[in-house]
C-alpha positions in Angstrom: -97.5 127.6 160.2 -101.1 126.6 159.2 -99.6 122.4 159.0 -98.1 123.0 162.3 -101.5 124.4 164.0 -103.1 121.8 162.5 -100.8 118.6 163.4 -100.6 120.2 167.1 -104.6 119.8 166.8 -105.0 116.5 165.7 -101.8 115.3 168.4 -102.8 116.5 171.3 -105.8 114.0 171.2 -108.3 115.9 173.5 -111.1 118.2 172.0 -110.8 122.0 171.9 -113.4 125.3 172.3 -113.5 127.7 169.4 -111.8 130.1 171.8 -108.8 128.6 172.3 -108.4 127.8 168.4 -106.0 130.5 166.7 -106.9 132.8 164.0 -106.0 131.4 160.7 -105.3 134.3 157.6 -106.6 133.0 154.6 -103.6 132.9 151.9 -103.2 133.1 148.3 -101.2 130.9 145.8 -101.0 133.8 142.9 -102.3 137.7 143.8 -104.3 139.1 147.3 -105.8 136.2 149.2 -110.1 137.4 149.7 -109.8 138.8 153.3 -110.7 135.5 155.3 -110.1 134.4 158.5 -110.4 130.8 160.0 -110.5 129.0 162.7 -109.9 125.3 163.1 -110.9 123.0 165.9 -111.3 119.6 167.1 -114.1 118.7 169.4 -115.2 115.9 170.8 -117.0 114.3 168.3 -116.3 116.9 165.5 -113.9 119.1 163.5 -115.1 122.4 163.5 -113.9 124.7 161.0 -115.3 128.5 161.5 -114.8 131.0 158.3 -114.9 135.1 158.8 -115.4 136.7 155.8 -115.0 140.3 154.8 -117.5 141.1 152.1 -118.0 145.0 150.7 -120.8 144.2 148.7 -124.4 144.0 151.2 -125.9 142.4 147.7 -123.7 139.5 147.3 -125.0 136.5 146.5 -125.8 133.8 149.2 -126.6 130.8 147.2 -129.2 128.2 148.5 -129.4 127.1 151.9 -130.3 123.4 150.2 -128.2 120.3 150.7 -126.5 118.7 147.7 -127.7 121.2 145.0 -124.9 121.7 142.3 -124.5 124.7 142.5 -123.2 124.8 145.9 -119.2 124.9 145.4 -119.7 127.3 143.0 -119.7 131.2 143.0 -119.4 132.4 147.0 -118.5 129.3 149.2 -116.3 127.9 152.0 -114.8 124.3 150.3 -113.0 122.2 152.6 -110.9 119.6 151.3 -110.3 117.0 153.6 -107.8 113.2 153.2 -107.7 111.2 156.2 -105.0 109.1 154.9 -107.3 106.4 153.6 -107.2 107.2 149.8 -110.2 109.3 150.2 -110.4 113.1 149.2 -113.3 114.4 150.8 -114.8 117.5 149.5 -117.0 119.7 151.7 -118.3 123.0 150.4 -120.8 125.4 151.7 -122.6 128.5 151.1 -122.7 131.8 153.2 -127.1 130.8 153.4 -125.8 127.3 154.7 -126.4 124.8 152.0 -123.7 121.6 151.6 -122.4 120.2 148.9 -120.2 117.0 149.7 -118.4 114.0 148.1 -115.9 111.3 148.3 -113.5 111.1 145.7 -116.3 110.6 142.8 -118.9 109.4 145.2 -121.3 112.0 145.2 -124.2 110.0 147.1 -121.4 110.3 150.0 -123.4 112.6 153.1 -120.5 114.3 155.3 -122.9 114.8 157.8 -121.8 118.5 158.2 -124.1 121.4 159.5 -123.6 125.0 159.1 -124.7 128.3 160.5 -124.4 131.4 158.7 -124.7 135.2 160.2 -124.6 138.0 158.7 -123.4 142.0 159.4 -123.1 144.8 157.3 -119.8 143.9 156.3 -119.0 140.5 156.9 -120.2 137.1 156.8 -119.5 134.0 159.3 -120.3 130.3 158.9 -119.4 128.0 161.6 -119.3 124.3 160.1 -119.4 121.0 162.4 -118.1 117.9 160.3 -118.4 115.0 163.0 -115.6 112.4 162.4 -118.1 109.2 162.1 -118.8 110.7 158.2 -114.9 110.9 158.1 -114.3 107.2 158.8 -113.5 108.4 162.8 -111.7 110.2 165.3 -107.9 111.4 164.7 -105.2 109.0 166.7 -102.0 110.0 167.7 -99.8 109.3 164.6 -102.2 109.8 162.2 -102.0 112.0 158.7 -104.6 114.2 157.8 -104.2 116.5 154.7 -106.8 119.5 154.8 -107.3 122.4 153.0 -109.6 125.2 153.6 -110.5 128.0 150.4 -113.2 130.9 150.4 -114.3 130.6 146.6 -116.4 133.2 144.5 -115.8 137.1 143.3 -112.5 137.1 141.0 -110.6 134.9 143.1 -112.1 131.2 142.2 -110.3 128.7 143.6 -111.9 125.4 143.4 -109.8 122.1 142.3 -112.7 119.6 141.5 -112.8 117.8 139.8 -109.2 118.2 138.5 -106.6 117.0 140.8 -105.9 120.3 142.0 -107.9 119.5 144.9 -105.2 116.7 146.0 -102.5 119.4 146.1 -102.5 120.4 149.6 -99.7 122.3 149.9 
């Protein structure tokens, strides 16, 4: 289902509103998937990916809000994993305060250009991510391929790939 929301996306080949993107559940290759929601959307000039996270714990940790510090991908994070069809993997990941961490295959000096905004409630945590499509080598076109994968990390459910080629498995 989640390949066919997104190929419908990336054929239609005119730009979508957060609203009219449907709600993707977050799931799980082994045990209970981290109760995540997503949504996926291409705009104009950008694909948007939006995460809504459940989170029980008011005290969990937000990491830095800095660009390209290390420790971004790790403990609580949104990490996007995105091939064009070029030979790149692209690997986004952000934390619920907003920092990004990004590379290209083992480029690291590679800037995705993305921007995040966090918010916060008592039990839940939203970040709403803008990756334009000039970092990504430009705009879909009918026909085109693009593999993409989208994971909540941290708690007892880890699930990042990199740098192991786990993260070219997008199935």
């Amino acid at each position: 289902r989640l390949g066919g929301v997104i190929m419908e996306l990336f054929t239609k080949g005119g730009a979508n509103t957060l609203d009219q993107c449907p709600w993707l559940p977050s799931k799980a290759r082994r045990g209970i998937p981290q109760p995540t929601r997503f949504k996926i959307c291409r705009e104009t000039k950008a694909l948007r990916v939006f995460a809504d996270c459940e989170e029980d714990d008011p005290d969990f940790e937000r990491g830095t809000d800095k660009h390209d510090a290390h420790t971004n991908w790790r403990d609580e994070s949104i990490e996007i994993f995105i091939d064009t069809g070029n030979g790149f993997c692209r690997q986004i990941a952000v934390t619920p305060a907003g920092g990004v961490w990004d590379a290209s295959d083992d480029d690291l000096l590679w800037d995705s250009g993305a921007k995040a905004t966090p918010a916060f409630s008592d039990d839940r945590w939203t970040l709403d991510i803008s990756i334009p499509y000039e970092s990504l080598g430009g705009e879909p076109r009918l026909g085109d391929r693009w593999d993409f994968m989208v994971i909540r990390n941290g708690g007892n459910h880890a699930s990042c790939g990199w740098p192991i080629d786990a993260h070219r498995d997008f199935s």
